[in-house]
C-alpha positions as CSV (number, residue, x, y, z in Angstrom):
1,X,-111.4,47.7,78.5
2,X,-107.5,47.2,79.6
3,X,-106.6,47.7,76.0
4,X,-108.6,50.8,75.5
5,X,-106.6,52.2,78.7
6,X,-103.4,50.8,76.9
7,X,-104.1,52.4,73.8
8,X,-105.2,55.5,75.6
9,X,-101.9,56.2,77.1
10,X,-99.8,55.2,74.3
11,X,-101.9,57.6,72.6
12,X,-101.6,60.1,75.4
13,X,-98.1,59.9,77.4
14,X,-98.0,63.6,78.6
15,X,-101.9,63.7,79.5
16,X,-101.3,60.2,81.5
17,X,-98.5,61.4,83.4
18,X,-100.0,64.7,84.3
19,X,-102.8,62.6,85.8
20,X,-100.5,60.6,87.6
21,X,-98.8,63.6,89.4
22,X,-101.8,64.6,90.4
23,X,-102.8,61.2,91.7
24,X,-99.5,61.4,93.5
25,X,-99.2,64.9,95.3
26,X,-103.5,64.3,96.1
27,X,-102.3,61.1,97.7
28,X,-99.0,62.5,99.9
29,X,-101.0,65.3,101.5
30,X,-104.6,63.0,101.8
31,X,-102.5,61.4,105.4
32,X,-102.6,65.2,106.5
33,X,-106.4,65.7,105.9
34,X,-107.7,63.4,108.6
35,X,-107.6,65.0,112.2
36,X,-106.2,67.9,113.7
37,X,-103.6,70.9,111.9
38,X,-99.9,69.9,113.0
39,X,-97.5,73.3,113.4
40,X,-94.4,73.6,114.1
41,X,-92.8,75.2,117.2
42,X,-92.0,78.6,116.7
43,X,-88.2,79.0,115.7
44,X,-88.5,76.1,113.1
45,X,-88.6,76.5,109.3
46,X,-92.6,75.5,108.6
47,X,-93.4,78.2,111.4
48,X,-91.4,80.5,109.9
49,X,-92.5,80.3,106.4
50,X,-96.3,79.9,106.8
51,X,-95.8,82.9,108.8
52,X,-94.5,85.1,106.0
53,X,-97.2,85.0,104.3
54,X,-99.8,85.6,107.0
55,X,-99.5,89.5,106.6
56,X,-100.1,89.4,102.6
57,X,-103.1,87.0,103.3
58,X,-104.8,89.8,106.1
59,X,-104.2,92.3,103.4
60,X,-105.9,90.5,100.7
61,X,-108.7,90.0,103.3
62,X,-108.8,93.6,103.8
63,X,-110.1,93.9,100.3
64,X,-106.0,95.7,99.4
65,X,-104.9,93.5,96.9
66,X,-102.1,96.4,95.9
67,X,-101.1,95.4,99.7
68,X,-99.9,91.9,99.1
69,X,-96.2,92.9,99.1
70,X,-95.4,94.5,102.2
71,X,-92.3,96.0,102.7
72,X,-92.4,95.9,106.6
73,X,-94.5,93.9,108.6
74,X,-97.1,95.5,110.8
75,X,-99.8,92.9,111.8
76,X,-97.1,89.9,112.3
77,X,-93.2,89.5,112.9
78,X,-93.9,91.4,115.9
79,X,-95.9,94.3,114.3
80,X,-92.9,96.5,114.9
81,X,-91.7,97.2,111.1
82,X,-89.7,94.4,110.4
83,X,-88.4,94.4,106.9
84,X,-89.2,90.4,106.6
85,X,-89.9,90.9,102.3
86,X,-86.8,93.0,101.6
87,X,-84.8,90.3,103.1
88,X,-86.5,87.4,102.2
89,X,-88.8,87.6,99.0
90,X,-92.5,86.7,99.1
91,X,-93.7,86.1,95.7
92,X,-93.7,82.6,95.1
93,X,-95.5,82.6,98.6
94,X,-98.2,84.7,97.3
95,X,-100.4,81.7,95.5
96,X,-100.9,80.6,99.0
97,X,-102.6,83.3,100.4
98,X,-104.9,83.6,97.2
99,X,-105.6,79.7,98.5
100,X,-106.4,80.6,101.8
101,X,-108.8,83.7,101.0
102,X,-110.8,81.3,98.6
103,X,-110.7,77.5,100.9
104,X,-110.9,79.7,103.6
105,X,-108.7,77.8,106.2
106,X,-105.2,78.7,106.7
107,X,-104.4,74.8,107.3
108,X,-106.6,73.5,104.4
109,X,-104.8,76.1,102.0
110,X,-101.5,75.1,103.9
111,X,-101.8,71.0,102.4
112,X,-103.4,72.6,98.7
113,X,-100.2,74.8,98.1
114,X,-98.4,71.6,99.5
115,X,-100.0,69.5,96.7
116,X,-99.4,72.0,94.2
117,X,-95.5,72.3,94.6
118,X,-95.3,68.2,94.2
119,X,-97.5,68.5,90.8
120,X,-95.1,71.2,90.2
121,X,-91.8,69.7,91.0
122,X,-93.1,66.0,89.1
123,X,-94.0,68.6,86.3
124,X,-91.0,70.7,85.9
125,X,-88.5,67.4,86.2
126,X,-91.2,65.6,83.6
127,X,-90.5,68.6,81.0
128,X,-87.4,68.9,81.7
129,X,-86.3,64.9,81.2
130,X,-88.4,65.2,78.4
131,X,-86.8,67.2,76.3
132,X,-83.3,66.1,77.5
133,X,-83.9,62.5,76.3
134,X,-87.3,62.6,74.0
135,X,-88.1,59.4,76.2
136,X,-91.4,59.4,78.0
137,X,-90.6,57.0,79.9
138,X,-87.1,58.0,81.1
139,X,-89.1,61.1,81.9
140,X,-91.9,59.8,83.7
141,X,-89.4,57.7,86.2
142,X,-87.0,60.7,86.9
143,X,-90.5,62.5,87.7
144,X,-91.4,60.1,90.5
145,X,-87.6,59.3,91.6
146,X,-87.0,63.0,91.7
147,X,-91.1,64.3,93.5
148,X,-90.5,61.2,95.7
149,X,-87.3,61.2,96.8
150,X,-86.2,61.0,100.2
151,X,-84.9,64.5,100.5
152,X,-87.6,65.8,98.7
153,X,-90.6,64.5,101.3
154,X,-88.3,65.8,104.2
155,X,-88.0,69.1,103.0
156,X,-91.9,69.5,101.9
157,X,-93.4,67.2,104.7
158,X,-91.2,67.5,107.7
159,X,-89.6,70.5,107.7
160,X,-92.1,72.3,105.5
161,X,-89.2,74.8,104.1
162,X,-91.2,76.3,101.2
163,X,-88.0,78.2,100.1
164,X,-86.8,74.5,99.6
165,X,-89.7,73.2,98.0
166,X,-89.6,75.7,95.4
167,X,-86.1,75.1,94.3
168,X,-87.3,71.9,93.4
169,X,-89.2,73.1,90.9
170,X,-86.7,75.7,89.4
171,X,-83.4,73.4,89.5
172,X,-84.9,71.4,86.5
173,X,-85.6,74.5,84.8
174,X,-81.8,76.1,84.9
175,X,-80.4,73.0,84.3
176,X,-81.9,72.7,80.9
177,X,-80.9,76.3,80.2
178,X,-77.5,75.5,81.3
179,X,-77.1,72.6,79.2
180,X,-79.2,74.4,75.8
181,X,-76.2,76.6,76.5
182,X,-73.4,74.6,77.1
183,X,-74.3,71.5,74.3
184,X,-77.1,71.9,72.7
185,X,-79.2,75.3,71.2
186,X,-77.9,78.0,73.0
187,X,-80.5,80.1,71.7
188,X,-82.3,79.4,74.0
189,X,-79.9,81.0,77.0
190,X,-83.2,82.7,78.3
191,X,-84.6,79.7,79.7
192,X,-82.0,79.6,82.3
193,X,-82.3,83.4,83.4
194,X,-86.3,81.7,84.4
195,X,-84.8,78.8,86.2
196,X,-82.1,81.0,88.2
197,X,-84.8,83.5,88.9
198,X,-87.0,81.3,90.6
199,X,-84.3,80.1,92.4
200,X,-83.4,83.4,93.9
201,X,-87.1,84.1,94.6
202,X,-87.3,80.7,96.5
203,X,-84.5,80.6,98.8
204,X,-81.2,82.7,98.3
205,X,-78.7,80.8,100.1
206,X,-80.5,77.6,98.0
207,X,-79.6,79.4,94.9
208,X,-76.1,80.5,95.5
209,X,-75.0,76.9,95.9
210,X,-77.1,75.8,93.1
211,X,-75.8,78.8,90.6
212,X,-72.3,77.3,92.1
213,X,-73.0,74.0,91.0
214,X,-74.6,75.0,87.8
215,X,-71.5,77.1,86.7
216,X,-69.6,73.9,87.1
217,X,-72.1,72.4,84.8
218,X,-71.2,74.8,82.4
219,X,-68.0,73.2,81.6
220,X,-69.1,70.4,79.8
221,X,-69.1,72.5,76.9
222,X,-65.7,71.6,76.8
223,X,-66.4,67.9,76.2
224,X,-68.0,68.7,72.8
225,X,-65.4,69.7,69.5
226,X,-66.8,72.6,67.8
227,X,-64.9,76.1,66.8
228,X,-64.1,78.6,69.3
229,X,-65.9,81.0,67.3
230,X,-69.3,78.7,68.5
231,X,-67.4,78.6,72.4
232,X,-67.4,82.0,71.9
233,X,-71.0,82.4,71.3
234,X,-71.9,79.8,74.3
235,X,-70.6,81.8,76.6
236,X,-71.4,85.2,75.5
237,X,-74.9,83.5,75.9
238,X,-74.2,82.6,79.5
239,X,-73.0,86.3,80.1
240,X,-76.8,87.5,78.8
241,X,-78.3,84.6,80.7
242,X,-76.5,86.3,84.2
243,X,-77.5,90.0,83.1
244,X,-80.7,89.4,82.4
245,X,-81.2,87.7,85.4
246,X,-80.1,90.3,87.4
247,X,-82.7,92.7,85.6
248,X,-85.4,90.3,86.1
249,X,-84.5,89.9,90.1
250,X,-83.3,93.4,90.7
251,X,-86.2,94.6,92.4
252,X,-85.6,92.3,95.4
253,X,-81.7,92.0,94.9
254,X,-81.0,95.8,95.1
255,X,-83.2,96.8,98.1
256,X,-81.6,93.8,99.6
257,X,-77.7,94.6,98.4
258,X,-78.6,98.3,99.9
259,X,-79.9,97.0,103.2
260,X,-77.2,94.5,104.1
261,X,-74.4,97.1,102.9
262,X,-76.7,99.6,105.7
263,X,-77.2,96.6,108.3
264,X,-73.7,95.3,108.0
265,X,-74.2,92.2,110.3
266,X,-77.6,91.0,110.1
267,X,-78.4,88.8,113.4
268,X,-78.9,85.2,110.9
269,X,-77.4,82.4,112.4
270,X,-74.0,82.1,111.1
271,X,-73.0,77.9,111.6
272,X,-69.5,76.6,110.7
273,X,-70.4,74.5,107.8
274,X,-67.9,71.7,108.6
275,X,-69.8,71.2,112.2
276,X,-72.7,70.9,109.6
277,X,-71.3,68.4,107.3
278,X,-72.7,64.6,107.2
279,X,-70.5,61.4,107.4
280,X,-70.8,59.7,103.8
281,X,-73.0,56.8,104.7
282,X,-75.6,59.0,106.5
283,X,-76.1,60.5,103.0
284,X,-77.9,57.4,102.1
285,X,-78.3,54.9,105.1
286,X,-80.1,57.0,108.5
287,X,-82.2,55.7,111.1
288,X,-84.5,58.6,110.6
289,X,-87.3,59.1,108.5
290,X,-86.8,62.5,107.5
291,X,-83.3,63.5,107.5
292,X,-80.8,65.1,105.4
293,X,-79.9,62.7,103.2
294,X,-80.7,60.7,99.8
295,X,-81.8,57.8,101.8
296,X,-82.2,53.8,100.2
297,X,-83.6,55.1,96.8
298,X,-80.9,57.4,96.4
299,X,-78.0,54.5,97.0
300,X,-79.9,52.6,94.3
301,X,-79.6,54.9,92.0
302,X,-76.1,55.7,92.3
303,X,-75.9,52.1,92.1
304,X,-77.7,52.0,88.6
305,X,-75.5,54.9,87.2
306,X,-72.4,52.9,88.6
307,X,-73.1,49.9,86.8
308,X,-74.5,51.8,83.3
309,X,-71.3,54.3,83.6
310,X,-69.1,53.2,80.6
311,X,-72.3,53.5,78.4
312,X,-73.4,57.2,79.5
313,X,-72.3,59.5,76.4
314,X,-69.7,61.9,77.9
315,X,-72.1,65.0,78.9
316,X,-73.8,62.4,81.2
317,X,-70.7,61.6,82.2
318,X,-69.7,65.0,83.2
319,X,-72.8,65.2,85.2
320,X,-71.7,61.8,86.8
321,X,-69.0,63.5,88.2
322,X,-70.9,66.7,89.0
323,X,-73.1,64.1,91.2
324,X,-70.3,63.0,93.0
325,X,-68.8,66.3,93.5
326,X,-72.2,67.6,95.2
327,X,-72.9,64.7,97.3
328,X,-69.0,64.5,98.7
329,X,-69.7,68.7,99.5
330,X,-72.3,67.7,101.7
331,X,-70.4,65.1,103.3
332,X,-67.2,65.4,105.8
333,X,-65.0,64.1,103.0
334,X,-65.2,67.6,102.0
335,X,-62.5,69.6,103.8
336,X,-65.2,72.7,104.3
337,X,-62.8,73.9,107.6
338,X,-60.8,76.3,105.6
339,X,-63.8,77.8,104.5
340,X,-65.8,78.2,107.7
341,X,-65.3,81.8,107.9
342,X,-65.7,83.0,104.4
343,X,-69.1,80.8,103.3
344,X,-70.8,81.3,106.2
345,X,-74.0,82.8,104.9
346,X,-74.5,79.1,103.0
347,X,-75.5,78.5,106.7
348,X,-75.2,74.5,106.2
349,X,-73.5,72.2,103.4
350,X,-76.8,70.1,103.2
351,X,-78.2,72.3,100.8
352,X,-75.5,70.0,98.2
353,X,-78.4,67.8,98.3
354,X,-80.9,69.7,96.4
355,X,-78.5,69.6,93.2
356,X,-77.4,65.7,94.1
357,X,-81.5,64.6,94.6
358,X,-81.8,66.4,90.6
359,X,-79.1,64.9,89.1
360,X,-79.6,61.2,90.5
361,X,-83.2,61.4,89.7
362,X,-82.3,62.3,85.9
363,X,-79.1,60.2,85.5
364,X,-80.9,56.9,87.5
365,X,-83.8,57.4,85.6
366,X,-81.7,57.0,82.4
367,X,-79.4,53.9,83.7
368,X,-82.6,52.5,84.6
369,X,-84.5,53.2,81.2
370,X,-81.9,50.9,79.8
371,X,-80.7,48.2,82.6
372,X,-84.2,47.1,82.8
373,X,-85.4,44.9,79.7
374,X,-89.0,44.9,78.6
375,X,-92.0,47.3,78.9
376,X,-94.0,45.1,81.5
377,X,-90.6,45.2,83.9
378,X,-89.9,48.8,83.5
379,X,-93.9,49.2,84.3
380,X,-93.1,47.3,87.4
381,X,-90.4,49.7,88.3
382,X,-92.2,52.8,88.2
383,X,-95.0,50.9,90.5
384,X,-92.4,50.1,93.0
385,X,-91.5,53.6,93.5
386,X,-94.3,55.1,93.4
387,X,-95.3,52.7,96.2
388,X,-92.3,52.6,98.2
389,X,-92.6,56.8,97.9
390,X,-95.8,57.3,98.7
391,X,-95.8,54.4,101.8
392,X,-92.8,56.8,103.0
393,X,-94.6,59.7,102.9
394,X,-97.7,58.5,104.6
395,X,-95.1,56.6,107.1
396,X,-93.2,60.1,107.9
397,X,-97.2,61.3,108.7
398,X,-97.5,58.7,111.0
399,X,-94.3,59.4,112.7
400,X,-95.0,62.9,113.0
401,X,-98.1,62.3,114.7
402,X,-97.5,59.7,117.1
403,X,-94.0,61.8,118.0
404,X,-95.3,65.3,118.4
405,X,-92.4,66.3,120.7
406,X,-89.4,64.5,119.0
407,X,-90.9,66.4,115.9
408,X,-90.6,69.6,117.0
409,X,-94.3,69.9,116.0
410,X,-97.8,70.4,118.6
411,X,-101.5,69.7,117.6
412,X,-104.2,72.2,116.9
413,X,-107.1,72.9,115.4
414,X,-107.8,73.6,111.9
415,X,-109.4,76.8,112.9
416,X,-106.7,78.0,115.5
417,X,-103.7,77.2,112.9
418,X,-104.2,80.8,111.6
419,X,-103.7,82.7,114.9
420,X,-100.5,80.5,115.6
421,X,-99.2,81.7,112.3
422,X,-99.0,85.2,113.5
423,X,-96.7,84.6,116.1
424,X,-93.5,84.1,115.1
425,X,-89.7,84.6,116.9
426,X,-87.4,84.5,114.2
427,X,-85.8,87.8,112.9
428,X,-82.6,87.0,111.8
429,X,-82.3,90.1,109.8
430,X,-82.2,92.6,112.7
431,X,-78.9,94.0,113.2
432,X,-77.0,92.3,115.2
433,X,-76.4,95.1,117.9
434,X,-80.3,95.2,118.2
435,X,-80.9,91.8,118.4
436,X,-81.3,92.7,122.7
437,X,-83.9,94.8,122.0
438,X,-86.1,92.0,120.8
439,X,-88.3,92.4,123.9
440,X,-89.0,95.8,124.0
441,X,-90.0,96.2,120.4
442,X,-92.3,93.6,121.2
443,X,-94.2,95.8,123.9
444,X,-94.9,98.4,121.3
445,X,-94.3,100.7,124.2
446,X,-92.3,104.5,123.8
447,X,-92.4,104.7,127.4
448,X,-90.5,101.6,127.9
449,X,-87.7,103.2,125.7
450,X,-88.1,106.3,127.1
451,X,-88.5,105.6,131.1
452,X,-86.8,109.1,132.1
453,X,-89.0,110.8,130.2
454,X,-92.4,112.2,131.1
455,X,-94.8,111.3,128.2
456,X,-97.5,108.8,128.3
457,X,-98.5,106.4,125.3
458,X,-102.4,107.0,124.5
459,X,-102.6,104.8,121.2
460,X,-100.9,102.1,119.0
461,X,-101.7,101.1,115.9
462,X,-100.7,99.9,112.6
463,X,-101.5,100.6,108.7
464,X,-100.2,99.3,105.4
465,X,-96.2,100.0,105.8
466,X,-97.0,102.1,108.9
467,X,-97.3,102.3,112.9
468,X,-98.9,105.3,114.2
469,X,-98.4,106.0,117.8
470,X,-100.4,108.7,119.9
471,X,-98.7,110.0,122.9
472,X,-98.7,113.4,125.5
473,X,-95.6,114.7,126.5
474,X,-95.2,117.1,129.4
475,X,-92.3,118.5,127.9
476,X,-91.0,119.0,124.2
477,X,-87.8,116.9,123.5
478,X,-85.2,117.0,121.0
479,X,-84.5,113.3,120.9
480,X,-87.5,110.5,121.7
481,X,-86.5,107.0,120.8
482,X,-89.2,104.9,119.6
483,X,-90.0,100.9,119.2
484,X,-88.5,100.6,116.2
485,X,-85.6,99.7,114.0
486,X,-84.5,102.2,111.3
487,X,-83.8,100.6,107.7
488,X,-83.2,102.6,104.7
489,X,-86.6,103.7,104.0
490,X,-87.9,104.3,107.2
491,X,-89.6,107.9,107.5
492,X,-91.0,109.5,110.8
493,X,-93.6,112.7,110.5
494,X,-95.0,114.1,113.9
495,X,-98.0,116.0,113.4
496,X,-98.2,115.1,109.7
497,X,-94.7,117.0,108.9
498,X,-92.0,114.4,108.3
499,X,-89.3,115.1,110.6
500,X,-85.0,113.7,110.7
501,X,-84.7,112.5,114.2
502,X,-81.7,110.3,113.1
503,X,-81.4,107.0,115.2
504,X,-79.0,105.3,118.0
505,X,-76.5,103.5,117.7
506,X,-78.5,100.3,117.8
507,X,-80.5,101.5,115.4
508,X,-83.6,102.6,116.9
509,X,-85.5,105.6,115.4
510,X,-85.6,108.5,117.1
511,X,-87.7,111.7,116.5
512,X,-88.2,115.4,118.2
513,X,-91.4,115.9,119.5
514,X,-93.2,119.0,121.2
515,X,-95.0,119.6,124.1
516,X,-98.9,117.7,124.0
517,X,-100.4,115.7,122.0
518,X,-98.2,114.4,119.3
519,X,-99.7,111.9,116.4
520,X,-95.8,110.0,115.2
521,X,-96.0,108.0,111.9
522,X,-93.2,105.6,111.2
523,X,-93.7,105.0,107.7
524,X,-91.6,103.2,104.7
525,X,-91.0,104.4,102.1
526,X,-89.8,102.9,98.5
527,X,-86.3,104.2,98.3
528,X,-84.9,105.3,95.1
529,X,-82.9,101.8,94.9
530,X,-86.0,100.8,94.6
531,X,-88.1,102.6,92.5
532,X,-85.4,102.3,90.1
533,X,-84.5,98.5,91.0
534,X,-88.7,97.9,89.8
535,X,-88.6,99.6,86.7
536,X,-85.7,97.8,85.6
537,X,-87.2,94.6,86.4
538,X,-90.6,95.3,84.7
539,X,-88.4,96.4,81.4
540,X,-86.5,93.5,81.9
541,X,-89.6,91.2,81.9
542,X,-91.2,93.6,78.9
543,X,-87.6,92.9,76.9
544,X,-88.2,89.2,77.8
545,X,-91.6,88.8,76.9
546,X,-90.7,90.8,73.2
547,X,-87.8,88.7,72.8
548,X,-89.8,85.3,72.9
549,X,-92.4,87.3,70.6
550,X,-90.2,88.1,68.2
551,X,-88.3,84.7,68.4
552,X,-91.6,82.6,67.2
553,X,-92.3,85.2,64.8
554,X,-89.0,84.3,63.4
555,X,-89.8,80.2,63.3
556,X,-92.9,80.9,61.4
């Protein structure tokens, strides 16, 4: 029978460790089934990003799947309009709120999409190792080193950053464009426009360090001795790679370029990244079991690539180097004071990490693949971290439960998860001047804006990309401010006819209304940015999609 298993996965490498990332995500989230939902207090990162996708879920609900991309928000993020998508993109959300309409339960779908992003992230590091090193088993070890890693279970388990999570997923997928375009078949230049794209769709500031530190990748090209005619060619590649994936992303980059040039000074929390670097040796030895850092397993593997150094051919020496270089930027050997005031939008030098986790799961897993003699041993080592990750996983459970207030986390029920995901405080992409008004927008109230002013509120509600408001007025006036922020976009009609009642200077809308009843709409509207900024993208994805047609046509 054990022979027959043997021979099966000899037979079968990918199938087996496909089956074994299942195996693995099923058992990290399995500590999270038993008992009640854990959410975080509101202001932390898995409030804030289970919460973006709570208004795409109620419109799927609704039966208005042409709804799942809201513009504004008008059931949560305060139900005043807030442009929460245009500044932050939804779409790698949006399986998540397919998950909840069919399970059901916001916190059962919650640990599913979980699940799914570590198959994903073993999957994509698998594929990617793969075809780096045409070595299964160099492959399936940088999987688990790389799914399993110490920063990897903070960001999915403790802090639940979803933006994060799914930059593990993509960073495998640009570096292997990145290097098909530096060393190997730069034909292939496209892939990397995928990777990069999913990396902006996750998590902005995430991909702006990682485009940084794949740029630097870049130049390992010049490690390898071809013509300059062939340089040439590599980096007219790159240049396609960075057009296309503007075309592909410009649906969300443009509305967002044209808000922030409108907003100015968005309210985000602006840190000064040296007050948020790390002292070297908390990078891999902390007293915490979720932290910023590479932890034990991460040491180890430097270690390993220490030790295998001389014998790494020179790309993988170049990334060596790149490892350092990103692990040192996250640390206060960096010198990040000078830069303090023109980075700031990085927000914190720990997102290094994401870039370091990647390339010392690859590189260790290839020191490894050779330090370590004899199939049976090299079986042993993949048991051992698969153990000692999963056992830190289910430990980092534990802690979170028995420390709910150290955590930053409270208990609820499975059923009550939902409504807590509705109610969120973070809107760092108000305008900085209106950040004050926070409290009033919340009230929903025109005669708290307008107390001088003799009108009474009858009705609130909202729509798709709407709030309607009902009020009487005793008098007609020129200039009524309302409960809401103005972003390019943003339309008001009184009585069905849209009106230009301009807005303050902290940006709140304001409108002309008559004497009695007045119905007043605040509506968005797609701006010509973009309607233009979606059919470039959809071209782009056309050209794409005909490209790769064309391009197997070509092999056959």
């Amino acid at each position: 029978m054990i022979s027959k298993i043997k021979s099966t996965i000899n037979r079968y490498p990918n199938l087996f460790s496909l089956l074994l990332f299942v195996l693995l995500s099923f058992l990290l989230v399995l500590p999270y089934l038993h008992g009640p939902a854990y959410q975080h207090m509101p202001g932390w990162d898995g409030r804030f990003h289970i919460s973006r996708v709570a208004e795409s879920y109620l419109n799927l609900k609704a039966g208005h799947i042409t709804q799942i991309n809201p513009s504004i928000m008008t059931k949560t993020f305060g139900s005043f309009g807030y442009p929460q998508n245009i500044f932050y993109p939804i779409f790698v959300m949006l399986p998540e709120a397919f998950l909840q309409l069919i399970i059901g339960n916001a916190y059962g779908a919650y640990l599913v999409f979980v699940g799914l992003i570590f198959f994903l992230t073993f999957a994509s590091m698998y594929v990617c190792t793969l075809n780096l090193s045409s070595n299964h088993y160099t492959a399936l070890l940088s999987s688990i080193l790389y799914g399993l890693g110490h920063f990897t279970l903070t960001i999915n388990l403790f802090y639940r950053s979803f933006g994060g999570s799914f930059a593990f997923i993509f960073i495998p997928i640009a570096f292997y464009g990145i290097y098909q375009i530096a060393i190997a078949d730069y034909r292939k230049w496209w892939i990397l426009s995928l990777g990069v794209t999913g990396l902006i769709f996750s998590d902005l500031p995430d991909a702006s360090v990682s485009l940084l530190l794949l740029l630097l990748s870049f130049l390992v090209t010049f490690t390898e001795s071809e013509s300059i005619q062939t340089k040439a060619k590599r980096f007219l590649r790159l240049v396609y790679a960075g057009i296309l994936t503007i075309g592909l992303t410009a649906f969300f980059l443009f509305p967002l370029i044209q808000n922030l040039l409108f907003v100015k000074n968005i309210a985000v929390t602006k840190l000064m990244l040296s007050k948020t670097a790390y002292p070297l040796i908390n990078l891999f030895i902390t007293d915490k079991l979720a932290s910023y850092s590479l932890g034990i397993s991460g040491l180890i593997l430097v270690v390993c690539i220490a030790i295998y150094w001389q014998k790494f051919k020179i790309p993988y020496k170049y990334f060596s180097v790149m490892l350092i270089i990103s692990i040192l930027m996250a640390s206060t050997v960096f010198p990040w004071t000078p830069f303090d005031k023109y980075l700031s939008f990085i927000q914190f030098v720990g997102r290094f990490l994401y870039f370091a986790t990647f390339l010392a799961a690859l590189l260790g897993a290839s020191a490894i693949t050779e330090l370590v003699h004899g199939m049976q041993n090299k079986k042993i080592v993949i048991s051992l971290f698969c153990v000692i990750g999963i056992l830190a996983g289910t430990s980092l459970n534990f802690n979170i439960k028995h420390s709910q207030v150290n955590n930053s986390v409270y208990e609820t029920n499975w059923r009550d998860f939902q409504k807590s995901t509705l109610n969120n405080n973070v809107y760092d992409y108000l305008p900085s001047k209106s950040v004050g008004l926070k409290d009033k927008l919340l009230k929903h109230d025109i005669n708290v804006m307008n107390p001088k002013k003799q009108i009474k509120q009858l009705k609130w509600s909202t729509g798709y990309n709407v709030i309607h408001y009902q009020i009487k007025a005793k008098y007609a006036y020129e200039k009524l401010i309302l409960p809401n922020i103005y972003y390019p976009g943003f339309a008001t009609y009184v009585n069905g006819t849209k009106v230009d009642g301009g807005y303050t200077k902290q940006n709140l809308i304001t409108t002309p209304i008559k004497k009695g009843i007045n119905q007043i709409d605040v509506r968005y509207i797609k701006t010509p940015v973009q309607l233009f900024s979606i059919w470039l993208s959809v071209l782009s994805w056309i050209g794409l999609l005909i490209f790769n047609l064309l391009s197997l046509k070509r092999k056959k």
